[in-house]
C-alpha positions in Angstrom: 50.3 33.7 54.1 48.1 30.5 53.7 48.7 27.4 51.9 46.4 28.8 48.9 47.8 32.3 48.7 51.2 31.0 48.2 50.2 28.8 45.2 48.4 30.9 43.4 51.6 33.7 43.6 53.4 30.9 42.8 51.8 29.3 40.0 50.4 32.8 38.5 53.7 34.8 38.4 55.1 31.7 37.2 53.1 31.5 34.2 53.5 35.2 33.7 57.4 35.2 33.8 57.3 32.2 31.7 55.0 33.6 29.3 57.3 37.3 29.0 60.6 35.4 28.7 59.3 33.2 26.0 57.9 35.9 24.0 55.0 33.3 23.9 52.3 34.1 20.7 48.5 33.4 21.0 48.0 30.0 20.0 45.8 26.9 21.0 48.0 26.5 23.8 47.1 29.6 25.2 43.7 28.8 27.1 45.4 26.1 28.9 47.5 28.3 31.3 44.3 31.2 31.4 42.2 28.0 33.0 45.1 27.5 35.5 45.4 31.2 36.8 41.6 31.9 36.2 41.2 28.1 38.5 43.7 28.5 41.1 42.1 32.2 42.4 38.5 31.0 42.3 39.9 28.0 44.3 41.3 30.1 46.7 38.5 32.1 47.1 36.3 29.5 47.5 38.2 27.3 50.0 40.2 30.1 52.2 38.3 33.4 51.3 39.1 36.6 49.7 40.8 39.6 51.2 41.7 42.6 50.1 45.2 42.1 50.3 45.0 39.7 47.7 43.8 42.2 45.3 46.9 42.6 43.4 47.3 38.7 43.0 43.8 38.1 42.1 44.6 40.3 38.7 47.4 38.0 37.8 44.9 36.3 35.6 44.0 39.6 33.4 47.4 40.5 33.0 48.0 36.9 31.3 45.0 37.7 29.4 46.0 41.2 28.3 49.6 39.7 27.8 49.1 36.9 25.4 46.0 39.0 23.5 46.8 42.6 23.4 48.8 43.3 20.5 50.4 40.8 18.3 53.8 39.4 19.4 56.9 40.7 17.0 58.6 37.5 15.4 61.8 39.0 15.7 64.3 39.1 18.8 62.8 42.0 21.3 65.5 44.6 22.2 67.9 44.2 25.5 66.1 47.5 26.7 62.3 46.0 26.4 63.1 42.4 28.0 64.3 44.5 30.7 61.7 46.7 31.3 59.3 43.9 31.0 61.3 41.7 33.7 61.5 44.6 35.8 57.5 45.5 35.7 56.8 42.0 36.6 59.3 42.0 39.3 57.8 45.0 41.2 54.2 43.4 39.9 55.8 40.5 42.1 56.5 42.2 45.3 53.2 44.3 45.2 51.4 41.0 45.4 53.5 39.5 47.8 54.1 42.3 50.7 50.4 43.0 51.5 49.4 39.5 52.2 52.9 38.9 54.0 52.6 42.0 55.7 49.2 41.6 56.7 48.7 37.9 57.5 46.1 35.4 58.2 47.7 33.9 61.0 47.2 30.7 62.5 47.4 29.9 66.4 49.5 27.1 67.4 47.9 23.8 68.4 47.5 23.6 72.1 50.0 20.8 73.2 47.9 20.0 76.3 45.7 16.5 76.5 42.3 18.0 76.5 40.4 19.4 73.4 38.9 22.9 74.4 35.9 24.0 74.3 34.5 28.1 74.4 31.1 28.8 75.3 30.1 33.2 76.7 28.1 34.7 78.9 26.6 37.6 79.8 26.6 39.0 83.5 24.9 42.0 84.9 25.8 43.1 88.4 22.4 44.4 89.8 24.2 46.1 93.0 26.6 48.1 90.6 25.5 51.0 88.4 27.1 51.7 85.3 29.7 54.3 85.8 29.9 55.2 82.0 26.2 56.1 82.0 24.2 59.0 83.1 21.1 56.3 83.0 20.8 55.9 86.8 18.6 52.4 86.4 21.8 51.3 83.7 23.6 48.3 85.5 27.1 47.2 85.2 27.0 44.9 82.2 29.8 42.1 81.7 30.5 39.9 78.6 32.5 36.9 80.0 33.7 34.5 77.3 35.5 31.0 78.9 38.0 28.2 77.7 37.7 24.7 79.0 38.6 21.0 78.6 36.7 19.2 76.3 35.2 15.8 75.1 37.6 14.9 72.5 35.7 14.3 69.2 32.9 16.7 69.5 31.1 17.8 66.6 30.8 21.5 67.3 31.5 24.7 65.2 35.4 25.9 65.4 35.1 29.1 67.3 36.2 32.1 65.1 38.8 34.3 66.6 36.7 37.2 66.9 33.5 37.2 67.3 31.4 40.1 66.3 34.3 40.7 63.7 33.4 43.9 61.6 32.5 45.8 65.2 35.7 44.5 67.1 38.3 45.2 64.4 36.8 48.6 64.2 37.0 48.9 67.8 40.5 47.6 67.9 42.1 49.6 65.0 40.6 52.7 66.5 41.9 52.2 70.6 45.1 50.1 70.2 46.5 50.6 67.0 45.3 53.8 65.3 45.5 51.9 62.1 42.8 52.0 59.0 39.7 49.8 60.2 40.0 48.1 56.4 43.3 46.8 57.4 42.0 44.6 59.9 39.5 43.1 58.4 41.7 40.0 57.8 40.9 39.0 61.3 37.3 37.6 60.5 38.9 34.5 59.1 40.7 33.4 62.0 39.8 30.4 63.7 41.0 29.1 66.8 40.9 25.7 68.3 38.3 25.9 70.5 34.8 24.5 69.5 31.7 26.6 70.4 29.6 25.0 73.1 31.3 21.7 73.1 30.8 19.3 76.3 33.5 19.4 79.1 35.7 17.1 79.9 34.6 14.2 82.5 38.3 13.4 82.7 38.4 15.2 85.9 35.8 15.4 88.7 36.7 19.7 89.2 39.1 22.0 87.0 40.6 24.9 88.4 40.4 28.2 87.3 41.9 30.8 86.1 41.1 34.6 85.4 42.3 37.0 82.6 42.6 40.4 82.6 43.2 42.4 79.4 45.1 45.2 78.9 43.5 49.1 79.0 41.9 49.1 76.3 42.5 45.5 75.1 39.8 43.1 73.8 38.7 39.4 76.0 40.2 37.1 73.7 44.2 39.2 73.3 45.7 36.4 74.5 44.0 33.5 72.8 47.5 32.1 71.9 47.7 31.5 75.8 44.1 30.5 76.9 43.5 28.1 74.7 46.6 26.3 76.0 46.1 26.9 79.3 42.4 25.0 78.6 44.1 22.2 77.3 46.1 21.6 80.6 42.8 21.0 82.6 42.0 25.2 83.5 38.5 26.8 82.9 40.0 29.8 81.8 37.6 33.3 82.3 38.4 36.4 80.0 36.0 39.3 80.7 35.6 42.3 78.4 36.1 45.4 80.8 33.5 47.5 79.2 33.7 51.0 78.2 37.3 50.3 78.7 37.7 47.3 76.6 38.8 48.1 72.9 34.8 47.0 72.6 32.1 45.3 74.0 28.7 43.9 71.7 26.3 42.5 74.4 23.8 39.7 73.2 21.1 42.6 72.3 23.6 43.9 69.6 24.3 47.2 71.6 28.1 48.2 72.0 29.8 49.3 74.7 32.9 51.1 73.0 35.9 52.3 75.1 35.3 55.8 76.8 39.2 56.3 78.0 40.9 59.7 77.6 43.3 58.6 75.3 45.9 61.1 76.8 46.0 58.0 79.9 49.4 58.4 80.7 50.2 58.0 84.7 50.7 56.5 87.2 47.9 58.3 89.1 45.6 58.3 86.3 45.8 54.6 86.1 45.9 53.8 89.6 42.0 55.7 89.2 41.2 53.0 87.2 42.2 50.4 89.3 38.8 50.1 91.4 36.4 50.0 88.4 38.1 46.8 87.3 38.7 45.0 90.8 35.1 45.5 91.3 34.3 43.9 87.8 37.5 40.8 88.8 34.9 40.3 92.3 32.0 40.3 90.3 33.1 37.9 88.0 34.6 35.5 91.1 31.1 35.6 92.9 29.7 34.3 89.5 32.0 31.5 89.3 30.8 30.4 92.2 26.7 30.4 91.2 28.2 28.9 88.2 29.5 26.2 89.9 26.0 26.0 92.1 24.6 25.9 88.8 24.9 26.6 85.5 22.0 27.3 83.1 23.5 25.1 80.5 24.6 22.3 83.0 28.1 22.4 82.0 30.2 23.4 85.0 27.3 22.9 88.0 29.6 21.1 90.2 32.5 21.1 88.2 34.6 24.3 89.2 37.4 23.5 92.3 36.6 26.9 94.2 39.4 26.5 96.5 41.9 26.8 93.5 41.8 29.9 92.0 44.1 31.7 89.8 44.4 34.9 88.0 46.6 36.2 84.9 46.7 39.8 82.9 48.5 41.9 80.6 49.5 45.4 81.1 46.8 47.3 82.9 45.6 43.4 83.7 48.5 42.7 85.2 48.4 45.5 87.5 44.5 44.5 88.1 45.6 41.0 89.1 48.4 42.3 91.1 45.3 43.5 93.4 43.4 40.8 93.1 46.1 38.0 94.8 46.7 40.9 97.3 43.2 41.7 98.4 40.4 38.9 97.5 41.5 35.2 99.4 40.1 33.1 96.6 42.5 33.8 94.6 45.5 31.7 95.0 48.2 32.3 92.8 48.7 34.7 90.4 50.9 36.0 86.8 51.2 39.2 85.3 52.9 39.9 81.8 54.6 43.4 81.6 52.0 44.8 84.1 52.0 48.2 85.6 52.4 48.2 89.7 49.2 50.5 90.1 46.8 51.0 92.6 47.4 50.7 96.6 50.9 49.2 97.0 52.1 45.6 98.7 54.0 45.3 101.6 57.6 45.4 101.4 57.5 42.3 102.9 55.8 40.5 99.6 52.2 39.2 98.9 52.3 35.6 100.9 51.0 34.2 97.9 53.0 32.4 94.3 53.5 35.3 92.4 55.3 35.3 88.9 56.2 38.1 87.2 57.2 38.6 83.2 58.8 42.0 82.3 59.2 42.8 78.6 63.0 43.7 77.5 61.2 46.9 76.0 59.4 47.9 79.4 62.8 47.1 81.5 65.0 48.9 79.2 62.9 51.9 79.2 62.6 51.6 83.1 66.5 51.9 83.4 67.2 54.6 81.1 69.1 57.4 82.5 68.1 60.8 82.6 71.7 61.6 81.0 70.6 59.0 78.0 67.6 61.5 77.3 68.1 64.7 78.5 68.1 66.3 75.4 64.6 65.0 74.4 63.0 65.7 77.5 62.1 69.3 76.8 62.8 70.9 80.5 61.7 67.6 82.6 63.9 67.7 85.9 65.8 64.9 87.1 63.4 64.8 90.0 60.2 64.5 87.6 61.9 62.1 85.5 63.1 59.6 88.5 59.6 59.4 90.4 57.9 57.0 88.5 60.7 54.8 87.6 61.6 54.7 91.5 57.9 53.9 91.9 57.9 51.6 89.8 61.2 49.6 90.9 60.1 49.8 94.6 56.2 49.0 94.3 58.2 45.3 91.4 60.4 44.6 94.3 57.7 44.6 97.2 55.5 42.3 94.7 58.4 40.1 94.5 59.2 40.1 98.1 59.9 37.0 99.8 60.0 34.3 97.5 58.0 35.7 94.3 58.8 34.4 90.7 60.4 36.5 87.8 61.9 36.4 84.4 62.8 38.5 81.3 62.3 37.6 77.7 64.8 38.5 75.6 64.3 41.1 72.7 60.6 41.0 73.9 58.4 43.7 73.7 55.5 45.0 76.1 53.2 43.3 73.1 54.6 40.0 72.9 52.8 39.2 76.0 49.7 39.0 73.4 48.3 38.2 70.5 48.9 41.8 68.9 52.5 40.4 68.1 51.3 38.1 65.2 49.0 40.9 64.0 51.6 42.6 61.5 55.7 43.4 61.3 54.4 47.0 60.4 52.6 47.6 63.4 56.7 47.4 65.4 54.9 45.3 68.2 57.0 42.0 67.9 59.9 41.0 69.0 62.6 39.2 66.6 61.0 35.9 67.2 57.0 36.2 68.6 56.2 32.7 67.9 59.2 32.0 70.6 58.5 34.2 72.8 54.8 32.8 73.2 56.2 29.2 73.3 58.1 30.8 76.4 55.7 32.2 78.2 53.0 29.2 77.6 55.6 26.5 79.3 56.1 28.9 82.0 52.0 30.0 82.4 51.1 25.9 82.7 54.5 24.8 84.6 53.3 28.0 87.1 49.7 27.4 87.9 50.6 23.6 87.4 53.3 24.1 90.8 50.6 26.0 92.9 47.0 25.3 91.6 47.3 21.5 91.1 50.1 21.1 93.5 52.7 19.4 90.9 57.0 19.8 92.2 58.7 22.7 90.7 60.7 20.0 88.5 58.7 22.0 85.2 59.9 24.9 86.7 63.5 24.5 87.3 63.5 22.1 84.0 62.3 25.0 82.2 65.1 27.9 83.7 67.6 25.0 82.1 66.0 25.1 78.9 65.6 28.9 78.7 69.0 30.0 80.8 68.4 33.6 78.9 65.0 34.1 80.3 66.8 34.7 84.2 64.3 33.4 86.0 64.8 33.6 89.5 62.9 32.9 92.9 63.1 37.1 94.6 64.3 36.6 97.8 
């Protein structure tokens, strides 16, 4: 809840329950705490914004008004039986006000701990060799929204990026693909900011920043993970997030057209992932080739000759993982790579390991489920065989231990779930997709992101590293041999 929302419960209820166990009368006394309550929720509204959560707070006021003026107050004592039922009205008046706004919070990002400010600025790519496979159009290219993070000039005077941009589309879009959750619910989401400012100037601290890519999950949105990118910006990364589209939650190109997701939402193996796989490779190429006109020259002037091409990194989530599992394996630009909870889909790496720094973060959820015995649920698999039930967890502990072959990084967060590798964990305790401790668990996997890329992009010692398996001994991270 914000600062606002908390006073005016506060303040409001207090009135009320002083007001009910005072047996207070009308009297000239009586405007002075309506002004208050009436005050404090057009002060909220005016300084933080309404929502509808609210709703049942924001009535506080009337039901002061209807207290102290409907009906006279009896001079007499009131009965045992009416102070209760009064106290206990109020009481579950209380909590109705309280859960929705606690349930459904406006949530605020952690300030990136790096030295630079960060900066956002998007773009809009269209790959003229590609056609669009989502359209039977045959002149429709392949369209890209690419949004990027970047060190900034402290100070500058530019508008605090919102979290999401296009808000009423994009919560639409996510409460229909990932969450299957009223569209209304969501709606909170429009007044999140973040830390980046739009269109500020980058940093001159630095001759060339490296970069790094993100992947989102299937069905994801760009900017999952903005708990993460806007740290890793303030380290010294230009940081790249494309919207994969038509299999992004949503995509809203510059034109206002919307590319929503087209996935069968039945996607549920391994081989109907790995089908997947070469759509978004493509799109991962696509978007390296334009870092590198980008860094030839940029429209707006603001990376031309500022990108350090021969350090190159990529991160994902989920399905992203998976996509920048590939990507280290098959393009040579990219130089190091991280993927959180990712599925091992698509062609699989040599048993003999990728040759490259490779860090992987499993999710206590995905593990656990991963090692569950077929005795465990036998009786809630409906007729499954052992044999059908063993495949893709054999696949998937062979195709993690050739990724980790030979010297590649790993560690488990404890209680974590396949969610806490992104934003989604902060979105509500009703949606089940946090672990016990979220905030944590991001702290934990920002430290480890930055030490990472710090050890094989900028060329630091793994003293961050092996500082940060003493700090975190529960994490078990480990160099595979």
């Amino acid at each position: 809840m914000r600062l606002l929302e908390i006073v005016l419960i506060a303040i409001n209820f207090g009135l009320l329950f002083w007001m009910v166990t005072g047996n207070r009368k009308v009297g000239k006394s009586a405007a002075i705490p309506l002004v208050v309550a009436f005050g404090l929720v057009i002060a909220q509204i005016a300084v933080e914004a309404a929502r509808w959560e609210m709703i049942p707070a924001y009535l506080t006021p009337f039901v002061l008004t209807a207290y102290l003026y409907a009906g006279r107050r009896s001079k007499g004592r009131r009965s045992l039986v009416a102070f209760t039922i009064q106290m206990v009205c109020l009481t579950l008046y209380l909590i109705v006000s309280i859960a929705p706004p606690w349930l459904m919070p406006v949530f605020a990002f952690e300030r990136p701990t790096g030295k630079y400010a960060v900066g956002t600025s998007v773009y809009h790519w269209v790959d003229e060799q590609r056609h669009e496979p989502y359209s039977a159009n045959a002149t429709d290219k392949r369209e890209l929204m690419v949004q990027l993070w970047y060190p900034a000039t402290e100070g500058g005077k530019g508008e605090q990026s919102a979290y999401l941009q296009n808000a009423s589309i994009m919560t639409q879009a996510i409460s229909t693909n990932m969450m299957n959750f009223p569209a209304f619910t969501l709606s909170h989401l429009n007044l999140i900011k973040t830390h980046a400012m739009l269109e500020a100037k980058l940093s001159e601290s630095e001759s060339r920043y490296p970069v790094l890519i993100f992947s989102h999950g299937m069905n994801g949105y760009r900017n999952q993970n903005m708990f993460q990118l806007e740290e890793l910006a303030s380290h010294g990364y230009i940081v790249m997030a494309t919207d994969y589209a038509y299999e992004a939650a949503g995509t809203v190109y510059p034109d206002g057209r919307v590319a929503l997701s087209k996935t069968d939402p039945n996607l549920t193996s391994n081989a109907e992932y790995t089908k997947h796989i070469p759509l978004w490779t493509a799109d991962a190429t696509f978007v390296l080739d334009q870092v590198e006109k980008l860094n030839q020259n940029d429209p707006a002037g603001r990376f031309t000759g500022k990108i350090d091409m021969d350090h190159i990194g990529m991160l994902g989530h989920s399905f992203g993982g998976a996509v920048t599992l590939q990507m280290i394996k098959n393009d040579p630009r990219v130089k190091a790579a991280l993927s959180m909870d990712g599925g091992f889909y698509g062609p699989p790496v040599s048993d003999k390991g990728l040759g490259k720094p490779f860090l992987m973060m499993y999710a206590e959820e995905t593990y656990n489920k991963v090692m569950t015995s077929y005795e465990e649920v036998a009786s809630q698999l409906g007729g499954v065989s052992r044999e059908a039930f063993e495949a893709p967890r054999k696949e998937y502990i062979q195709k993690s231990g050739n990724a980790l072959a030979g010297g590649g990084l790993s560690l488990l967060i404890p209680g974590s779930k396949h969610a806490s590798y992104s934003d989604l964990a902060l979105f509500s305790p009703l949606l089940g997709l946090n672990g016990p401790n979220p905030r944590r668990d991001h702290r934990i996997v920002n430290e480890f992101s930055v030490a990472f890329f710090d050890r094989y992009l900028k060329g630091k010692d793994d003293s961050a590293l092996r500082g940060l398996a003493a700090k975190y001994p529960e994490v078990n991270f480990k160099v595979n041999p």
